[in-house]
N, CA, C and O atoms as a MOPAC input file, in Angstrom:
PM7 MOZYME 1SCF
protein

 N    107.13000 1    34.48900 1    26.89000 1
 C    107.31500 1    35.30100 1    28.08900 1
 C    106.46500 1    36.56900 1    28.03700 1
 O    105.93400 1    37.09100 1    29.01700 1
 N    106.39100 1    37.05000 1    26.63400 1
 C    105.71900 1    38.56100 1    26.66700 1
 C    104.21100 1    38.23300 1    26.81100 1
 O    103.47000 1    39.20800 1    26.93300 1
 N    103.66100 1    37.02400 1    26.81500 1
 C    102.44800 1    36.79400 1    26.52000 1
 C    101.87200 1    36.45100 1    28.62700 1
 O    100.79000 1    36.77100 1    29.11900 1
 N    102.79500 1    35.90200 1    29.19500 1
 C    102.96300 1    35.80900 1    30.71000 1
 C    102.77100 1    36.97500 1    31.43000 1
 O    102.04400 1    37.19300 1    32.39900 1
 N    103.49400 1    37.66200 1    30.84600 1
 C    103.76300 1    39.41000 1    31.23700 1
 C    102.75600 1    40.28500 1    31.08900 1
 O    102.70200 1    41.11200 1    31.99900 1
 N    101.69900 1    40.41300 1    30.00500 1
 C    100.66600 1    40.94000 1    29.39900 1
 C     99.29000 1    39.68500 1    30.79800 1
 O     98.50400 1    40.14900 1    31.62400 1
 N     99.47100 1    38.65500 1    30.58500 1
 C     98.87300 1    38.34600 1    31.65800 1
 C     98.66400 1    38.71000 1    33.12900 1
 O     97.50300 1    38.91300 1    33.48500 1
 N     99.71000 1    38.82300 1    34.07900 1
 C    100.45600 1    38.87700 1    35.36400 1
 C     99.36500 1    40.89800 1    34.85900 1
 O     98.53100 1    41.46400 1    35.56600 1
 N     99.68600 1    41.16700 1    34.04500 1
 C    100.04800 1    43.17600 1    34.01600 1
 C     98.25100 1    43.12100 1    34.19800 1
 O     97.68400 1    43.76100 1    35.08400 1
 N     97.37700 1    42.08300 1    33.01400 1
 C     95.85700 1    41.93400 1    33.23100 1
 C     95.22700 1    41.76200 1    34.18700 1
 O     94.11600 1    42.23500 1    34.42600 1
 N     96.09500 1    40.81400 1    35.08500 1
 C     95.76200 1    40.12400 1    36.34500 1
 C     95.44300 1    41.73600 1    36.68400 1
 O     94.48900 1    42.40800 1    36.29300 1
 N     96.63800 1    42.15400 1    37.60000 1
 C     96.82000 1    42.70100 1    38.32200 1
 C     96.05900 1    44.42100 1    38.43800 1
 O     96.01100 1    45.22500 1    39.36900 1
 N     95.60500 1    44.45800 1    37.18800 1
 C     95.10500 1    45.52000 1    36.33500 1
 C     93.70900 1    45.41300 1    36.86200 1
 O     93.27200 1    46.21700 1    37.68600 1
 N     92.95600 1    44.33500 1    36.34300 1
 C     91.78400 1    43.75300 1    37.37500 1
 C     91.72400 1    43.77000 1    38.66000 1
 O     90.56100 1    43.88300 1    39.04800 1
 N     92.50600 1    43.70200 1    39.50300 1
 C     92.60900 1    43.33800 1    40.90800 1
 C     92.78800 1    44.71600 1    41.21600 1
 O     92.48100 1    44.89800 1    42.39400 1
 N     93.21300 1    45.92300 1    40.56800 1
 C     93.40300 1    46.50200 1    41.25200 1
 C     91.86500 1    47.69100 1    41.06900 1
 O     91.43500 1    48.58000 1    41.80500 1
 N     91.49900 1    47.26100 1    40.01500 1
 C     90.31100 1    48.51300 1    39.31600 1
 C     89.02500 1    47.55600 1    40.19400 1
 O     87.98800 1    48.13200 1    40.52400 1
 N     89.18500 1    46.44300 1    40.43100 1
 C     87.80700 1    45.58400 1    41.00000 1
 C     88.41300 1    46.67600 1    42.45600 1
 O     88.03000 1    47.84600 1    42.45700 1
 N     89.26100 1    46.22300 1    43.51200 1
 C     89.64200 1    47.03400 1    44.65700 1
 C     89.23200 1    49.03800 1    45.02800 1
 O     88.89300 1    49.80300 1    45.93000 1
 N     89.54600 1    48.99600 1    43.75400 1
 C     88.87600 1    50.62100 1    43.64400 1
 C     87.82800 1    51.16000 1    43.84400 1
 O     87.56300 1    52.13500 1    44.54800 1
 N     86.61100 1    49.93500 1    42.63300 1
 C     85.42100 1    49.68500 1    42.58300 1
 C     84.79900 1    49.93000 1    44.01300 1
 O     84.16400 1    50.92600 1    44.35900 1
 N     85.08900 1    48.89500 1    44.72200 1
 C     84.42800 1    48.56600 1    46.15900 1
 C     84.84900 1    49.17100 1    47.18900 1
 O     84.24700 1    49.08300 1    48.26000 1
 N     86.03800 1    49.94400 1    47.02800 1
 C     85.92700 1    50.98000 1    47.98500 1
 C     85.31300 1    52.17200 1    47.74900 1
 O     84.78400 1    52.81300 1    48.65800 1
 N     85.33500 1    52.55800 1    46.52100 1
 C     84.32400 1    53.53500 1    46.47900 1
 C     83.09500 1    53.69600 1    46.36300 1
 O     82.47000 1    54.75700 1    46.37200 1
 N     82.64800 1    52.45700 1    46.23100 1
 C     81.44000 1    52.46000 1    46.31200 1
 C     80.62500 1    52.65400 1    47.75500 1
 O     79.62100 1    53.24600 1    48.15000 1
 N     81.83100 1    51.65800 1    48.38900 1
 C     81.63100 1    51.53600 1    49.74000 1
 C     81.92600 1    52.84500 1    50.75100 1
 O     81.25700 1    53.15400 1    51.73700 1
 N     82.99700 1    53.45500 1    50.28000 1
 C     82.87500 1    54.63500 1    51.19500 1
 C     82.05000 1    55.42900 1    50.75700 1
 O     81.18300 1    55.86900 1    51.51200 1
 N     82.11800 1    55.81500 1    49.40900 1
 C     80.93600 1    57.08500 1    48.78800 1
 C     79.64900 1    56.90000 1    48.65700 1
 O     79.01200 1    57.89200 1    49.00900 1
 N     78.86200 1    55.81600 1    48.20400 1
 C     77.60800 1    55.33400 1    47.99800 1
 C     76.90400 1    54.74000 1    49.06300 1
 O     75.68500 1    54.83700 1    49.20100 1
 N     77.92600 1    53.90900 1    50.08300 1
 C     76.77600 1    52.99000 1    51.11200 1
 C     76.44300 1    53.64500 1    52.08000 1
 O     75.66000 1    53.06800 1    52.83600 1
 N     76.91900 1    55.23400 1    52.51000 1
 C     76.07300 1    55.95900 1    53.36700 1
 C     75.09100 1    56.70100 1    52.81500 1
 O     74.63600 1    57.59000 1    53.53400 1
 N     74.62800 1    56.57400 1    51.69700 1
 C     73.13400 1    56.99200 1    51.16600 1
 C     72.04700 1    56.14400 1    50.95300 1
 O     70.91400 1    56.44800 1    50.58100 1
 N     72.64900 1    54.71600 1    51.31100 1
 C     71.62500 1    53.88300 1    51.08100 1
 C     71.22000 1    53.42400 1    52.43400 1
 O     72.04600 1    53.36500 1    53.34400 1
 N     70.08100 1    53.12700 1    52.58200 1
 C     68.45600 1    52.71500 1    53.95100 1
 C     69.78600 1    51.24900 1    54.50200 1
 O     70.18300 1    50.52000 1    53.59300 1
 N     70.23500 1    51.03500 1    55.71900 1
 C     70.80900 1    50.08900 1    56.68200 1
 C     70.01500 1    49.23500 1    56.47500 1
 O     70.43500 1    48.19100 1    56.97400 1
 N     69.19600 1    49.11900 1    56.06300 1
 C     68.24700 1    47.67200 1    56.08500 1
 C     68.08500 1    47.11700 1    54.38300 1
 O     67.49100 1    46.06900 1    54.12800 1
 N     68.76200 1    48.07000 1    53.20700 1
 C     69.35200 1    47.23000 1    52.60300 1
 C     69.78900 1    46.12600 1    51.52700 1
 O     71.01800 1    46.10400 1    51.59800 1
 N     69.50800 1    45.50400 1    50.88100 1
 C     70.23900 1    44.14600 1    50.79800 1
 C     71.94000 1    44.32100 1    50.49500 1
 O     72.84800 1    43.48900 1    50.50600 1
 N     71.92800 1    45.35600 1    50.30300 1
 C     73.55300 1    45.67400 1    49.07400 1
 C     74.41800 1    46.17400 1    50.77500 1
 O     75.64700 1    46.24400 1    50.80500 1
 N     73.68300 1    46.43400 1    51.88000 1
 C     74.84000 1    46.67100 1    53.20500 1
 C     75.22000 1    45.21800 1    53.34600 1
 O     76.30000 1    45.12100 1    53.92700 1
 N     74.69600 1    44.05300 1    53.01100 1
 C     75.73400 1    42.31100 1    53.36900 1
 C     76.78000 1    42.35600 1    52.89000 1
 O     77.74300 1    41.69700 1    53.28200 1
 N     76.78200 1    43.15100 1    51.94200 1
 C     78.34600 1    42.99900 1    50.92400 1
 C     79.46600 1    43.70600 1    51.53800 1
 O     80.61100 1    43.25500 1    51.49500 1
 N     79.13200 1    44.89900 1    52.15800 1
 C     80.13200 1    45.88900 1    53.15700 1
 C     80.07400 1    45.00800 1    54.38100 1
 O     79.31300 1    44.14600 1    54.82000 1
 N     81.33500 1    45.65700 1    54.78900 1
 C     82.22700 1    45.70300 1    56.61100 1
 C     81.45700 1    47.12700 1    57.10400 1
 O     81.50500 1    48.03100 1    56.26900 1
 N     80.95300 1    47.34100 1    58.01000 1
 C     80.70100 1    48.57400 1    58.75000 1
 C     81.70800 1    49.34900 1    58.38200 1
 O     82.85200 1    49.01900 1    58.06900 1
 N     81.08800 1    50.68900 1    58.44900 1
 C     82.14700 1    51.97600 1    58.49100 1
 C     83.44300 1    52.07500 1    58.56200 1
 O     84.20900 1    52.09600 1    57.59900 1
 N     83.74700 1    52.14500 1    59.78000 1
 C     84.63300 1    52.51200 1    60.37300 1
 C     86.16100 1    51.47600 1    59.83600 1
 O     87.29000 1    51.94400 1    59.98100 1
 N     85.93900 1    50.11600 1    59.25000 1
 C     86.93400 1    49.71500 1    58.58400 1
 C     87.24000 1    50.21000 1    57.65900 1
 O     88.36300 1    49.95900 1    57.22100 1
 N     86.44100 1    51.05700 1    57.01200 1
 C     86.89600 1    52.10600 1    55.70300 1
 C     88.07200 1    52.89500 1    55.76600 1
 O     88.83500 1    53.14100 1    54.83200 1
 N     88.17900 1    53.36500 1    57.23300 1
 C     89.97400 1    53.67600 1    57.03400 1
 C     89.95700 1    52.72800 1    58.23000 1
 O     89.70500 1    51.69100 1    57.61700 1
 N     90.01200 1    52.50500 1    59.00300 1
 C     91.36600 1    51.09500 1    59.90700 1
 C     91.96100 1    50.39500 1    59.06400 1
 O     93.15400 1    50.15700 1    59.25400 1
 N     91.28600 1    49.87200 1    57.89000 1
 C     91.87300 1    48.88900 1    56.78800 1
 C     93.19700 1    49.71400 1    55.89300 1
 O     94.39100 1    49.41400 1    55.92700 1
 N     92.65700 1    50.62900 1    55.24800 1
 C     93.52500 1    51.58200 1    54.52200 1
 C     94.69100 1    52.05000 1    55.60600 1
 O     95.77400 1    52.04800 1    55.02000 1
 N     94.82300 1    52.43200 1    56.92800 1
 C     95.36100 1    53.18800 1    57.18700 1
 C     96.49800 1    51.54200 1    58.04800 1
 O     97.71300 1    51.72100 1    58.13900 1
 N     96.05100 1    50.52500 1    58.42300 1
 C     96.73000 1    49.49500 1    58.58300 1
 C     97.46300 1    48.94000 1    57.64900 1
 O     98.48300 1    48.36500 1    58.02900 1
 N     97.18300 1    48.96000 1    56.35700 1
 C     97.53600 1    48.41600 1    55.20300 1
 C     98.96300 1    49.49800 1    55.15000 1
 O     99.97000 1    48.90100 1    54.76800 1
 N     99.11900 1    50.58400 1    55.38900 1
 C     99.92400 1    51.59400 1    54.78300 1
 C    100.72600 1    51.88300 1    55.82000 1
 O    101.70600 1    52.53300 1    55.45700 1
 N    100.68600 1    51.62000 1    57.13400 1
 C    101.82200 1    50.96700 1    58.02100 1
 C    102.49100 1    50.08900 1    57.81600 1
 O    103.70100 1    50.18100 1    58.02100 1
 N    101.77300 1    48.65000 1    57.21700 1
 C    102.56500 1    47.44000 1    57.05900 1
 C    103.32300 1    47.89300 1    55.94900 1
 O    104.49500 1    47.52200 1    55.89300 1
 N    102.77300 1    48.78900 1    54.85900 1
 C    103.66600 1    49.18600 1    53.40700 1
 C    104.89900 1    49.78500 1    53.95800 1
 O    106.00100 1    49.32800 1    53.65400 1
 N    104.73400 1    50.96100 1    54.89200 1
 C    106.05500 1    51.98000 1    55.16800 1
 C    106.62500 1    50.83100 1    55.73000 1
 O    107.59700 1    50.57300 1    55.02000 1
 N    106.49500 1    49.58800 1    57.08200 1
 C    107.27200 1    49.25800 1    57.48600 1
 C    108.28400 1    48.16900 1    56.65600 1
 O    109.45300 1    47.87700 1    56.90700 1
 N    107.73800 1    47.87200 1    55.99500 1
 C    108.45000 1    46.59400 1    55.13100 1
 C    109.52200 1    47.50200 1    54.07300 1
 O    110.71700 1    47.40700 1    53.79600 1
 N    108.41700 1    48.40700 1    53.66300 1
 C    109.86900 1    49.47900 1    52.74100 1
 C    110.87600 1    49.68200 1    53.37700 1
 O    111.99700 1    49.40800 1    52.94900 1
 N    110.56200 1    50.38300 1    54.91100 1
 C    112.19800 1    50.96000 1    55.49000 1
 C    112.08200 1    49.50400 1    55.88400 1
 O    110.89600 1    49.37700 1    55.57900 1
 N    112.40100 1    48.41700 1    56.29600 1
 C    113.19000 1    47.45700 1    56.56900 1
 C    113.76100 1    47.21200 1    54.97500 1
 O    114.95600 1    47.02200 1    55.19700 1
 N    113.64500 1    47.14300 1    53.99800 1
 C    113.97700 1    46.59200 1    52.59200 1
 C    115.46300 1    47.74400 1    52.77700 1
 O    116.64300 1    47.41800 1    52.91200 1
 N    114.85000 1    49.14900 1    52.71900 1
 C    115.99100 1    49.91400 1    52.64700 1
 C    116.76200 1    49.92000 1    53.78400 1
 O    117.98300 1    50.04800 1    53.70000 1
 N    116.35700 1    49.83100 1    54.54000 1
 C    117.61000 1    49.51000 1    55.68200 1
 C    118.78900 1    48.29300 1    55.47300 1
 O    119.99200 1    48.32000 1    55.73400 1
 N    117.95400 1    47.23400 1    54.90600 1
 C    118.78100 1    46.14200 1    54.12500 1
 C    119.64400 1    46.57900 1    53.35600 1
 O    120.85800 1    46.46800 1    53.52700 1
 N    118.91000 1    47.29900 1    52.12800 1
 C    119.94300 1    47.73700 1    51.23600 1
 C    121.38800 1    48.62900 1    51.42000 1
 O    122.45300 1    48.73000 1    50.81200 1
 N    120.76500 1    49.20100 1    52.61900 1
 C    121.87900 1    50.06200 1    53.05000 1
 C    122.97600 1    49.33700 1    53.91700 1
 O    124.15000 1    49.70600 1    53.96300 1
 N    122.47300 1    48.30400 1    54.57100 1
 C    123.42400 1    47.23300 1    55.69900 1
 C    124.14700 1    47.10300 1    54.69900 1
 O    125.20800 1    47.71600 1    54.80900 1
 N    123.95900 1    46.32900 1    53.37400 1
 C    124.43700 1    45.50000 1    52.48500 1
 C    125.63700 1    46.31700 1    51.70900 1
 O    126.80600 1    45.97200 1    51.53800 1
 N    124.92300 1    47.57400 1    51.27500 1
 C    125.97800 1    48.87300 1    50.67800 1
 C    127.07500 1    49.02100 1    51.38300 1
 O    128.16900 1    49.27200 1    50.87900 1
 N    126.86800 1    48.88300 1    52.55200 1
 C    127.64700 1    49.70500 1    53.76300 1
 C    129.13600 1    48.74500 1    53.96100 1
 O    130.27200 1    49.07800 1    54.29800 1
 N    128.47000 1    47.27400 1    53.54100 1
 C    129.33100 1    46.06700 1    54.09100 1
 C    130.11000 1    45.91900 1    52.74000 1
 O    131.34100 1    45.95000 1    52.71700 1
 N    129.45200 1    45.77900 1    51.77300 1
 C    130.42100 1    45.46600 1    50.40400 1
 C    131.30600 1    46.50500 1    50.10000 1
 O    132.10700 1    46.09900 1    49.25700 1
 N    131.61400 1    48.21400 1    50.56200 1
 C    132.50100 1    49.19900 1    50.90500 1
 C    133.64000 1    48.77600 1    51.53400 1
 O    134.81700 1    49.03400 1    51.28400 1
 N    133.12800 1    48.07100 1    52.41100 1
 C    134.24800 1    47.55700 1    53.12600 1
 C    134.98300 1    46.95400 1    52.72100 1
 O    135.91400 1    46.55900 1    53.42300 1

């Protein structure tokens, strides 16, 4: 199991430092480089640089308060 765990923790460890990588590269570095290029195929235009981030972190708040709203239905009912 500890050897699963150390996996899943690697995985995710990767996934998250590769994710880092490419946004910063992409927001900080690809407006200094010439639009014509080869390394702009790999980017989304601009402007998804935050629509993405800032969509992503709506769907996060909303799923949290529904989780805690659950938790609290659930608290509220087993009181009873």
């Amino acid at each position: 199991m500890e050897l699963a765990d150390q996996a899943v923790g690697f995985l995710l460890s990767f996934i998250s430092i590769s994710i880092f990588t490419y946004y910063t590269c992409w927001v900080i570095v690809l407006p200094f480089v010439d639009s014509d290029h080869f390394i702009q195929k790999f980017f989304l235009p601009q402007h998804y640089a935050i629509i993405i981030p800032v969509f992503a972190g709506v769907i996060l708040l909303s799923f949290l308060s529904i989780f805690v709203g659950f938790v609290m239905l659930k608290s509220k009912q087993k009181a009873k």
